[in-house]
N, C-alpha and C positions, 0 to 999 in steps of 0.2 A: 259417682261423685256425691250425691245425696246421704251417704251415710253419715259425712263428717256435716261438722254444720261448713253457712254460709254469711259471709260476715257482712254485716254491710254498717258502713261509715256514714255519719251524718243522718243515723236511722229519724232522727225527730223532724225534717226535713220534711219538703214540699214532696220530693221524691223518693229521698232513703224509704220514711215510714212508708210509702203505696207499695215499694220494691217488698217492705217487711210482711206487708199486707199480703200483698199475691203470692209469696213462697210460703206462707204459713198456709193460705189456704191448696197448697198443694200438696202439704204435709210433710213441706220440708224443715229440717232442722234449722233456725235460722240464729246466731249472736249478732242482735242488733245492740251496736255500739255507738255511746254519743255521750258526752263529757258528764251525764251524770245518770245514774241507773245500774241496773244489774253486771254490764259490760259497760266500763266505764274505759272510754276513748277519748283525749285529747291531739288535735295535730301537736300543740306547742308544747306538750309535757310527753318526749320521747319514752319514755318508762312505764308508756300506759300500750307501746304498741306490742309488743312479745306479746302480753299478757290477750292481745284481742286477737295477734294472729297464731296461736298455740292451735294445732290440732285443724285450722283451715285449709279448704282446697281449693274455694274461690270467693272472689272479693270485689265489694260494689264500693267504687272510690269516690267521695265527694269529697273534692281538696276542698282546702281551705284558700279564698283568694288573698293574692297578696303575699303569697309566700312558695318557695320551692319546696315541699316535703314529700313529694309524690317519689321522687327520685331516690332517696334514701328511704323512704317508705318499703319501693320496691324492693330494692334490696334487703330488706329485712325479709320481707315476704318470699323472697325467693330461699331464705335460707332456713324456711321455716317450712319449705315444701308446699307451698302453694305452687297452684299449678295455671288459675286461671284467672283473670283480672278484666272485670269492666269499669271504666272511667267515665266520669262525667263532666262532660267538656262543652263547648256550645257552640254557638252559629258563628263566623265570621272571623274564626281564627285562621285560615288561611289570607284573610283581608289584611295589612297594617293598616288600612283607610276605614276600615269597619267602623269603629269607634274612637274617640280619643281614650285614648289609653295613659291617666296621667300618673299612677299610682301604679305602674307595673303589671296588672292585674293578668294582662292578656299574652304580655311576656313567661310569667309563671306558667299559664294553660297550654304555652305552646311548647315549654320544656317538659311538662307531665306528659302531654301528650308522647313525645319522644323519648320518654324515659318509660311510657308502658310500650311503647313498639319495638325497645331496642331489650327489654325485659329478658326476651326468650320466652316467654312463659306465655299461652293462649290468652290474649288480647280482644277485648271490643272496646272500642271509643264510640259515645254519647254523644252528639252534638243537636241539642233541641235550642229551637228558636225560643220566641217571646211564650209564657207558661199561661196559659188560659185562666190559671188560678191565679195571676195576678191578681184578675179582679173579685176573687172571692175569699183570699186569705195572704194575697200579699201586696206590692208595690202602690194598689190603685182601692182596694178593699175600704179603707177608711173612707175615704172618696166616695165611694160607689153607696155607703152607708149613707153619709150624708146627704148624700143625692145630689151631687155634681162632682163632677170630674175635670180639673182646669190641667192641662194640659201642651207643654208645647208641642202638641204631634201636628199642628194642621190636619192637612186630608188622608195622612200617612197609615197605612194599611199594612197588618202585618197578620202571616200564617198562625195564629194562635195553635198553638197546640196543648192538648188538654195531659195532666199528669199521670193521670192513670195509663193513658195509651206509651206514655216513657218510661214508666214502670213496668208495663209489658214487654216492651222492649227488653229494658235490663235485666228480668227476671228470664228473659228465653237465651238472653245472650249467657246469663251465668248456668242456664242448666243443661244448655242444648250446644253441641261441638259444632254446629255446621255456622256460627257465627263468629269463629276465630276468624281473625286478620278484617274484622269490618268496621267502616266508621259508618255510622246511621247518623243520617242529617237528617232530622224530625222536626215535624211539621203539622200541620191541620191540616185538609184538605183543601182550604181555598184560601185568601189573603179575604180579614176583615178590616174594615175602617175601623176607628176609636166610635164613631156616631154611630156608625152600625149596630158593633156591639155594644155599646150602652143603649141603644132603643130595643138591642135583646133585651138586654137583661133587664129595663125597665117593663115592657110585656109579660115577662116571664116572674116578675115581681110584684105585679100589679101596682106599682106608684110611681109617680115622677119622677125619672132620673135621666140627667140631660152633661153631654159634653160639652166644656165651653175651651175653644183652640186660645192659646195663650202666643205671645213670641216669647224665645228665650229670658228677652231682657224682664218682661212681666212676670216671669215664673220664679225668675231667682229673684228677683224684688221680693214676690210673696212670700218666698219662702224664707229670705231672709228676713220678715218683718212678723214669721211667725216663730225667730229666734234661731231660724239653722244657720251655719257658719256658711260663710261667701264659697268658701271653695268646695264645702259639700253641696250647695246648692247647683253649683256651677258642673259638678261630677252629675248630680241627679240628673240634668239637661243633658249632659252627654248623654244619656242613658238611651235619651227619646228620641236622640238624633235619627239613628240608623230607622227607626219605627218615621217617622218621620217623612224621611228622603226617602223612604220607599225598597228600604235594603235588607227589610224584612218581607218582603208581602211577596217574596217568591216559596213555588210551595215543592219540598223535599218527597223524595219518594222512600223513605227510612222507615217510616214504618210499615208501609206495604211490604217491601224488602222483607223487614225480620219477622212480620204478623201474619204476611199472605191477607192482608185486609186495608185499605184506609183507615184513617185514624179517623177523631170521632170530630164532627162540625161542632161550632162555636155556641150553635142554637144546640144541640145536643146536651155539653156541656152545661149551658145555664139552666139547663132543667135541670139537670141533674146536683144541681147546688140550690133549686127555688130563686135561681135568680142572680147571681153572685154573691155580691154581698150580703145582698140580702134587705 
């Protein structure tokens, strides 16, 4: 399967770009596709997908939330002789109590999902919890810069798992057949508090950076009075809930499964970024 390339969707991503990473250093052929660049990929502009699946034989899916395009995705891909397909889906879609789900989001994930099972074609589904890189280049990053982190999580603990070890993953699932028909529910090795790991990463950073637990009602105040709209604020809190109530902080055995290893701890991680944010 290495002769043809390997496509992967959402290449500039938290996770596409590390997927990009680890198959190039294995010297595989890789078209990393993403709405602007050399392999120019859009979900919403169907006319871009012939063009990135020509000539593929397997494919790292990162849908677009908010939208059903996995499903007619596949079917193009299948008629373009692809043969393999890993999906990137997340924690708590067999939950409806998981999260509030008010914008469809988790409705879509749960139709890609069964629209790559029901494909035919060599299947792995992705299911990673809360991303360690939150706190170094996404959700909490700015935060983390500034040296506070306000928070509705209270004492809420969640398996952080770090992106490189889901890039391993998806990179073994696209090149290696013995991870057809799996869904990997990825994890860290332990569940971390929010305090915790911000007194990581402020050791590992050498400055002061401290968690301050918000309630809902204080979060979407602030963040509405830092100009965000009522109901994206009130989405962002959804976000925290599950981290929160304690519906992240169990820990998955997904990467041992596809690695033969544990994934990497959370103190692992913030060395390996100097800190998070930094």
């Amino acid at each position: 399967m290495s002769e043809k390339p390997i496509l992967v969707t959402g290449a500039t991503g938290k996770s596409g770009r590390r997927v990009v990473s680890q198959l190039r250093a294995k010297g595989l052929r890789v078209r990393a596709a993403a709405r602007s660049g050399e392999h120019v990929f859009d979900w919403t502009e169907r006319g871009t997908w012939d063009a990135a699946l020509e000539g593929v034989q397997s494919v790292y899916i990162v849908q677009l939330d908010g939208t059903r395009l996995v499903r007619p995705f596949i079917e193009r891909a299948v008629a373009h002789g692809v043969r393999r397909v890993v999906l990137a889906s997340g924690r708590g879609i067999d939950d409806p109590h998981y999260v509030k789900d008010r914008d469809g989001v988790l409705d879509g994930i749960v139709d890609s999902e069964a629209a790559v099972r029901e494909s035919g074609l060599e299947w792995t589904i992705s299911r990673p919890g809360w991303f360690a890189q939150n706190f170094s280049e996404g959700f909490f990053a700015d935060a983390i810069r500034a040296g506070e982190l306000r928070l509705p999580g209270g004492d809420g603990a969640a398996s952080f798992v770090d992106a490189e070890d889901i890039a391993a993953v998806v990179v073994a699932a696209l090149t290696e057949e013995r991870h057809a028909g799996q869904i990997y529910e990825l994890s860290g090795p332990r569940a971390v508090g929010l305090a915790e790991a911000v007194a990581v990463i402020s050791e590992v950073a050498g400055r002061d950076i401290r968690y301050v637990p918000l309630s809902v009602e204080e979060y979407v105040a602030e963040l509405v009075g830092e100009g965000v709209a009522v109901t994206d604020a009130e989405a962002f809190a959804d976000v925290i809930e599950p981290l929160r109530e304690g519906r992240d902080a169990y820990v998955s055995d997904g990467v041992d499964r596809a690695l033969g290893r544990p994934g990497r701890s959370f103190a692992e991680f913030a060395r390996s970024v100097g800190g998070g944010g930094g």
